[in-house]
N, C-alpha and C positions, 0 to 999 in steps of 0.2 A: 891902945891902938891895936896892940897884938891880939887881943881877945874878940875884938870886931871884925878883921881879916879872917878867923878861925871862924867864926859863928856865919860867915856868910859861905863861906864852903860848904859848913855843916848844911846847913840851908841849901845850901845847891845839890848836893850830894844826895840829899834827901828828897829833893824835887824830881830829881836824873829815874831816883829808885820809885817813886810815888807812880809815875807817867811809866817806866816800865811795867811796873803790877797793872796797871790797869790795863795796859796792852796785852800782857797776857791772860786779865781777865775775861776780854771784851767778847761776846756774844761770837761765837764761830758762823761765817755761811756754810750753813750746809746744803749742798742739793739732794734734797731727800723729793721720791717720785710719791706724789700723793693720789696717784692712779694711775690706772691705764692709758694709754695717748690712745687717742683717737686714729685710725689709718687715717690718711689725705689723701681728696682726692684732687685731679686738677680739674678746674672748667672748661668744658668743651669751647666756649667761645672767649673769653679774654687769657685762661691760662696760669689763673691766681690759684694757688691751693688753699680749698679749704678743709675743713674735719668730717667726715663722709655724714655724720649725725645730721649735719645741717647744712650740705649740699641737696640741689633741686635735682632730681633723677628723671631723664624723658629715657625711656629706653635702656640703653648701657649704657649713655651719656649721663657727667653731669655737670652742672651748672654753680653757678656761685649765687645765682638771683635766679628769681620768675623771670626777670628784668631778658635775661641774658637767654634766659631760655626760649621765652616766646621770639626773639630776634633771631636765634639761628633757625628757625623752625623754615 
């Protein structure tokens, strides 16, 4: 009876430590920048930012859509 009480400790104890190591194995998040950001800019008519690449440009304005742009016109 005494050797069963001991073997399930052993057993837990070993579990306790198993689940630790692998917590300090576990893949880290890194925020690593994998480029440049883009500026942003806002849309003249609704106000969303978007990444200046792929904003509509009328002028010194810009837009988030055609959409948006042909409407404030």
């Amino acid at each position: 009876m005494f050797g069963i009480r001991v073997l399930i400790y052993l057993i837990g104890i070993g579990l306790v430590i198993w689940i630790l190591v692998r917590l300090a194995k576990s893949p880290r998040v890194e925020q690593r920048n994998t480029g440049k950001v883009d500026d942003m800019v806002r849309c003249a008519r609704c106000g969303i930012f978007v990444p200046r690449n792929e904003a509509v440009k009328e002028g010194d304005r810009y837009y988030c859509c055609s959409r948006h742009r042909d409407e404030d016109r």
